[in-house]
N, CA and C of each residue as an Amber inpcrd file, in Angstrom:
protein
   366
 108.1900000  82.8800000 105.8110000 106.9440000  83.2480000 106.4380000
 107.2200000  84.3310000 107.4810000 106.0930000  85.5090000 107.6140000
 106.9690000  86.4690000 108.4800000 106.0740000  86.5750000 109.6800000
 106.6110000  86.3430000 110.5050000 106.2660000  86.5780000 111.9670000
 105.5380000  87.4670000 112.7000000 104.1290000  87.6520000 113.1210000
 103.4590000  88.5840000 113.7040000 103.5570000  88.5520000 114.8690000
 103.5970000  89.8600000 115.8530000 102.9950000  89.5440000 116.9650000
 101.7170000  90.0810000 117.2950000 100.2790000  89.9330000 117.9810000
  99.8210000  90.3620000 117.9310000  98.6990000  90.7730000 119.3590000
  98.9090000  91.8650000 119.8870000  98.7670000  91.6200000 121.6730000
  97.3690000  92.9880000 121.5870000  96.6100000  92.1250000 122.2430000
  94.9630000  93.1940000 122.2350000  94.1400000  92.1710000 123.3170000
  93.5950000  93.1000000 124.4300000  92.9140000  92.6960000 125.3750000
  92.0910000  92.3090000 125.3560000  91.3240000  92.0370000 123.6180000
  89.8610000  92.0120000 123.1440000  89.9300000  90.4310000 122.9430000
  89.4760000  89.5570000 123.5480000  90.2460000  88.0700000 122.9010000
  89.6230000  87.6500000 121.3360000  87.7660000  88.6300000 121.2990000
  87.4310000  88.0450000 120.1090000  88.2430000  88.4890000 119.0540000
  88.9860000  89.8680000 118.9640000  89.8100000  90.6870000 118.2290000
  91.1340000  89.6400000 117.9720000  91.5210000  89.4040000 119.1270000
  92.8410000  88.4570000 119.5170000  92.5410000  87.3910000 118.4250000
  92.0390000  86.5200000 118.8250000  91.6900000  85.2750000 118.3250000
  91.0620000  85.6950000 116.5350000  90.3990000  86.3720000 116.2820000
  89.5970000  86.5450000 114.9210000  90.6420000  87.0440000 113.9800000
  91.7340000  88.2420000 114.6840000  93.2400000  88.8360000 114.1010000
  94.1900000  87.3770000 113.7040000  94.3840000  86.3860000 114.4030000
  95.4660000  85.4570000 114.1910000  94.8920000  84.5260000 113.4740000
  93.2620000  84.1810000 113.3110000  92.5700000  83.5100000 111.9870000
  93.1590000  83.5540000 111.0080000  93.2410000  85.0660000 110.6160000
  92.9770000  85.4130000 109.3610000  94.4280000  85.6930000 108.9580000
  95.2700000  85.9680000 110.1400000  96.6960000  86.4250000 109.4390000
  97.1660000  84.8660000 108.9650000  97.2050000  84.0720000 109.8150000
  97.2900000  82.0370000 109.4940000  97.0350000  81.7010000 108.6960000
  95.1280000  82.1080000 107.9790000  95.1220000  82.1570000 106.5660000
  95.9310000  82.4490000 105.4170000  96.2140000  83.8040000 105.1570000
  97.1780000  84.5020000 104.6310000  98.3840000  84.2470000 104.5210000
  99.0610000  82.9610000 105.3430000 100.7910000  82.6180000 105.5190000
 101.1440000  82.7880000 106.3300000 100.2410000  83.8840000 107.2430000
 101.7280000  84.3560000 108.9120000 102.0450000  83.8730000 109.7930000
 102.7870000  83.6150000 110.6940000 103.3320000  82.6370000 111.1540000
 102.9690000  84.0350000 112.8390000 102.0080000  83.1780000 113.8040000
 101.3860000  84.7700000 114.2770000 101.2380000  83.8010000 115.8510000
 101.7780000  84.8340000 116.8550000 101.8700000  84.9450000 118.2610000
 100.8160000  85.8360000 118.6360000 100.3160000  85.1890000 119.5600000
  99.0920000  86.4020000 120.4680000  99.3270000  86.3860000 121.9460000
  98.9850000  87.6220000 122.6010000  99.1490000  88.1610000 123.5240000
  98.0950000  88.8790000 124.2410000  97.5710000  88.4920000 125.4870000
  96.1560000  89.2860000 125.6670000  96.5970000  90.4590000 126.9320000
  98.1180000  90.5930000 127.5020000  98.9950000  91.2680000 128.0790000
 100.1110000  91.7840000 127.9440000 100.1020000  92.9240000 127.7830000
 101.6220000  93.5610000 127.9380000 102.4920000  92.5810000 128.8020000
 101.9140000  92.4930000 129.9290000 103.0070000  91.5510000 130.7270000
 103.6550000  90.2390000 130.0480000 102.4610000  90.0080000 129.1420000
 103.3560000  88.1740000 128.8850000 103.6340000  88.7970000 127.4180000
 103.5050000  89.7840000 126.5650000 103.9180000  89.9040000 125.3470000
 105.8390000  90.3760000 125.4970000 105.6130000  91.1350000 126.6800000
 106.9950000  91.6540000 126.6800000 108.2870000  90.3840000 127.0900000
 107.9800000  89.3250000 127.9370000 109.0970000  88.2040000 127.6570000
 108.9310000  87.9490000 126.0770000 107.8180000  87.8240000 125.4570000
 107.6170000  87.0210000 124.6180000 108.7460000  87.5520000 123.0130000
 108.8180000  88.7680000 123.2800000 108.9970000  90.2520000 122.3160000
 110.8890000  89.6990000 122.7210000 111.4530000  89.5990000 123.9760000
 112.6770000  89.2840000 124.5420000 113.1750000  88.0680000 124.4270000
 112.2580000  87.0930000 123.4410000 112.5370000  86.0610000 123.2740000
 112.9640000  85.3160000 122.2470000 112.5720000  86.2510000 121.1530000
 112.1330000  86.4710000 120.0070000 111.8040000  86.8790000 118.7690000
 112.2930000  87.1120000 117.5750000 112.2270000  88.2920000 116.8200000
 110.7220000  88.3870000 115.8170000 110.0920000  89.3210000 115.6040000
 108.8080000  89.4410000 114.7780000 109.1120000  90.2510000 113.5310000
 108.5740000  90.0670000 112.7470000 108.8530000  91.4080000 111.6500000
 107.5320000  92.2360000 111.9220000 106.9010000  92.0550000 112.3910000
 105.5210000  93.0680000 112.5630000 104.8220000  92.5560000 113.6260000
 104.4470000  94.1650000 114.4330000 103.5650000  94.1240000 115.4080000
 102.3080000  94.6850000 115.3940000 101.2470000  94.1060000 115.7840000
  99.7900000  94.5370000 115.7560000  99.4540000  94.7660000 117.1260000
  99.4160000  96.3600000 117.7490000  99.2670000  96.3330000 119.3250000
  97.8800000  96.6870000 119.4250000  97.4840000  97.0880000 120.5420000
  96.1740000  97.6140000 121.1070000  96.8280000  99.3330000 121.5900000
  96.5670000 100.3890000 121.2630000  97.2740000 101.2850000 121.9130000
  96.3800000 101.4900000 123.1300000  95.2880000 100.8960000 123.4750000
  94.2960000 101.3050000 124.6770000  94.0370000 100.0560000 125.9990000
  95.3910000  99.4270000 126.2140000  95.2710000  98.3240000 127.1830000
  95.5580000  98.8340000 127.9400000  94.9020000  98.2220000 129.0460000
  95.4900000  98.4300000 130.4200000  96.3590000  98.6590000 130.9600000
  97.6310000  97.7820000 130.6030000  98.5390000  97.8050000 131.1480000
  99.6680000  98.7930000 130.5380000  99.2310000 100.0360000 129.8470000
 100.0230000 100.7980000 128.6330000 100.4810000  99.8410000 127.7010000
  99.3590000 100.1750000 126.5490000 100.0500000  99.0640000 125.2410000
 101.4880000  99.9700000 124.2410000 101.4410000 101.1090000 124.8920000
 102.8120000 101.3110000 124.1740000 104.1960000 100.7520000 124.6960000
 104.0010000 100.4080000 125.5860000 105.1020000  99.6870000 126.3930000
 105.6570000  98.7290000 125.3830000 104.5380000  97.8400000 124.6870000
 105.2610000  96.7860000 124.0250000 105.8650000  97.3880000 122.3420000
 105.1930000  98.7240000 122.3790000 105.8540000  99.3080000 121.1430000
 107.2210000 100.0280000 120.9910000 107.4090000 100.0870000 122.3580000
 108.8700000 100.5510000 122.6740000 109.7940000  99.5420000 122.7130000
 109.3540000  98.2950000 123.6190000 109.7070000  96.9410000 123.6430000
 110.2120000  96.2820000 122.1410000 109.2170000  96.4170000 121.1520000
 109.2590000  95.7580000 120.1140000 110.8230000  97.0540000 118.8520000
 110.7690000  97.7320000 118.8950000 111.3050000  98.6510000 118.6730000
 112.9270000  98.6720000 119.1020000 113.1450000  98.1380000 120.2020000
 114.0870000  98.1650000 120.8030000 114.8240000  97.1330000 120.7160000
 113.9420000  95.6100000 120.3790000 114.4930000  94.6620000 119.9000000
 114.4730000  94.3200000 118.7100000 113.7540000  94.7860000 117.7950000
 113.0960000  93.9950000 116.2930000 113.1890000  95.8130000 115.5710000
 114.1510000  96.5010000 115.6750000 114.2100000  97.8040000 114.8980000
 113.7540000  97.6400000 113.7050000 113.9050000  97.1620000 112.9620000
 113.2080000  97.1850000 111.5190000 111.8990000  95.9370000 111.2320000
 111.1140000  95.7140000 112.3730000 109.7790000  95.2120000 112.5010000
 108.6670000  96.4030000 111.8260000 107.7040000  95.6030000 111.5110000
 106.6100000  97.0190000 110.8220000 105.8430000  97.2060000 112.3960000
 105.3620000  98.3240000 112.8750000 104.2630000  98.1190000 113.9000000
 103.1220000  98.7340000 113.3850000 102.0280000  98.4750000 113.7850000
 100.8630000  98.6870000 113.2230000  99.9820000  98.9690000 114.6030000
  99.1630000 100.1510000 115.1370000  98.8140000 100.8160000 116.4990000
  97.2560000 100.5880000 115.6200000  96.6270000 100.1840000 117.0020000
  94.8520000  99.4970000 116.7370000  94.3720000 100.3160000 118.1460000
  93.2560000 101.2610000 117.6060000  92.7560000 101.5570000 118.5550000
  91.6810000 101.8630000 118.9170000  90.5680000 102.0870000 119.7300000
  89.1890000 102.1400000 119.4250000  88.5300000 103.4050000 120.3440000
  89.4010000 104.3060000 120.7920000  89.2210000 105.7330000 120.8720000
  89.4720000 106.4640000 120.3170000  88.8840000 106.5870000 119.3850000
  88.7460000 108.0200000 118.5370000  90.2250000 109.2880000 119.0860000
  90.6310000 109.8360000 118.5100000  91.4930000 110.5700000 118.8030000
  92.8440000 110.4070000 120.0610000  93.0370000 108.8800000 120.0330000
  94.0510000 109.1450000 121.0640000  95.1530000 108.4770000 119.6420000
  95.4270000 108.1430000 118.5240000  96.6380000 108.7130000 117.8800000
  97.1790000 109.7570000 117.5130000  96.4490000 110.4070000 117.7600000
  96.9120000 112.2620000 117.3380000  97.0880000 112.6580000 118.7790000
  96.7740000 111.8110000 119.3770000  97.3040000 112.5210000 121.2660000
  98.5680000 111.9940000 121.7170000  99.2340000 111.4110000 121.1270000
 100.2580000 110.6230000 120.5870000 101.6280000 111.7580000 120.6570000
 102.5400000 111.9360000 121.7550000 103.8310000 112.9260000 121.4360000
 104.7060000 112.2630000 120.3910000 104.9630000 113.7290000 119.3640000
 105.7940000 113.3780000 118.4810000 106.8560000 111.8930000 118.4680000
 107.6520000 112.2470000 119.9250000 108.9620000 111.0210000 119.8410000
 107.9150000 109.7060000 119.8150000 106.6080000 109.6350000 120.4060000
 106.3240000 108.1100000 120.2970000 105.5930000 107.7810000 119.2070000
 105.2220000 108.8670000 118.1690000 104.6110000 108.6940000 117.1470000
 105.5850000 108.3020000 115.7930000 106.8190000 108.8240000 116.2520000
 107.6490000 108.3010000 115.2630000 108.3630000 106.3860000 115.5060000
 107.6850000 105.8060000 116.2530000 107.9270000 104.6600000 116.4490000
 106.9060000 104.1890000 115.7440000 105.8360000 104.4700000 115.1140000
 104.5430000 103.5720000 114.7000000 104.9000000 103.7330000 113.2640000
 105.0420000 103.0120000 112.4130000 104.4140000 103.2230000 111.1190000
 103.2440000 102.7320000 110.3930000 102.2270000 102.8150000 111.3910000
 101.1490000 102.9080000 110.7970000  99.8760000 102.7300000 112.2410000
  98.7730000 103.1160000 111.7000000  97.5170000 103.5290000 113.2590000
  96.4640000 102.9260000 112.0230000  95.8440000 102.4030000 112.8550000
  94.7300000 102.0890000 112.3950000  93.5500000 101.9300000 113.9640000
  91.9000000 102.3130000 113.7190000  90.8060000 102.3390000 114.6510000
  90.1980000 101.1180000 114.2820000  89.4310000 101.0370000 115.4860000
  88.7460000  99.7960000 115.4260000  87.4660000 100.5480000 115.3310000
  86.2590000  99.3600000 114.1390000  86.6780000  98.0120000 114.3000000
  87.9720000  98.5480000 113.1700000  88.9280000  97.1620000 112.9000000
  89.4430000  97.1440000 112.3500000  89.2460000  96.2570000 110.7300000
  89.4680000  97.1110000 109.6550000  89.2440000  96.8970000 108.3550000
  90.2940000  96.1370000 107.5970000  89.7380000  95.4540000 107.6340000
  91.0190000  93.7200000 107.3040000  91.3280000  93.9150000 105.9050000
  90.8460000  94.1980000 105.1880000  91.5620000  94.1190000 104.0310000
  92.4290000  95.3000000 103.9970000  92.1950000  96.2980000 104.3600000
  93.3330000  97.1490000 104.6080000  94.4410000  96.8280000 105.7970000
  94.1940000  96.2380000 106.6300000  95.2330000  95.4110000 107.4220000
  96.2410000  94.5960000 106.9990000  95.1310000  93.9020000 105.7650000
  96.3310000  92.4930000 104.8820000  97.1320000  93.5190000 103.9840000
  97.0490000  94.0630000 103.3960000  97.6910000  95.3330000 102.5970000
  98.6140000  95.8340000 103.2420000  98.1680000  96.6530000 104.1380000
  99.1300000  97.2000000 105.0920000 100.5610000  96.3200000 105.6240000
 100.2460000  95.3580000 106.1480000 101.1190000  94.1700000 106.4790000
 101.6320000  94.0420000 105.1550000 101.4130000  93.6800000 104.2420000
 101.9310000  93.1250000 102.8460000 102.5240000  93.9410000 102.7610000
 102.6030000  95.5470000 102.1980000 103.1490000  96.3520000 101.7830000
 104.5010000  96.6720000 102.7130000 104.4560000  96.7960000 104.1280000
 104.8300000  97.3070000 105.2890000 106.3350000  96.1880000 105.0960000
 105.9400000  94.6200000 105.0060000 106.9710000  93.8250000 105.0570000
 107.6220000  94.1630000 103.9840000 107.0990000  93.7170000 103.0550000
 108.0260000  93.8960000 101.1300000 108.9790000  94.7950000 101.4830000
 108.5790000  96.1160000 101.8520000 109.2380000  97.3760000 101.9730000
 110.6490000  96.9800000 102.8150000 110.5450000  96.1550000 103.7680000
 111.5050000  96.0930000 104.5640000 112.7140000  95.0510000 103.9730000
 111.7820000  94.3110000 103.2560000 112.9210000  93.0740000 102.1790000
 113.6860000  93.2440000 101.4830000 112.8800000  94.9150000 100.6800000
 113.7740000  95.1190000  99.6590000 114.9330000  96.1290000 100.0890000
């Protein structure tokens, strides 16, 4: 079963995201802070991360975080301003493999995740 983490300030997002991944098999951590995701990330290994790139507390923090410990984790960047992944500098854009806007489109999420892990198995 592969391990999500999944950290967004939105709790209905929070909570409605770890429904559906639970459904699906995933075995899924939530986080409504950078602050408590980053022990959590140091504690711990995930194969995939689902961040918020628009939290408060800089949600790339935990994508550097996650990156640094879980190198071959999938991350997956959720965001709900229009154009701030393309505002994105090259070096931190090559840490994401994959952006997605909110709302966010779940069946392309479960895909994404599906595809994103396999890739890393084989």
């Amino acid at each position: 079963m592969a391990a999500v983490l999944i950290v967004d300030d939105e709790p209905n997002l929070l909570s409605t995201l770890a429904i559906i991944l639970e459904h699906h098999g995933y075995e899924v951590a939530t986080c409504s802070e950078v602050t408590s995701a980053l022990p959590l990330i140091a504690a711990r290994r995930f194969d995939a991360l689902l961040a918020d790139l628009g939290m408060p507390q800089n949600g790339f923090t935990v994508v550097e975080a996650m990156r640094r410990r879980c190198p071959q984790s999938l991350i997956i960047l959720i965001t709900g301003r229009v154009g701030a992944l393309e505002e994105l500098p090259p070096e931190r854009r090559k840490l994401v493999d994959e952006a997605m806007y909110k709302p966010t489109d779940i069946p392309h999420l479960l895909q994404t995740l599906a595809r994103g892990l396999a890739g890393r198995r084989s």
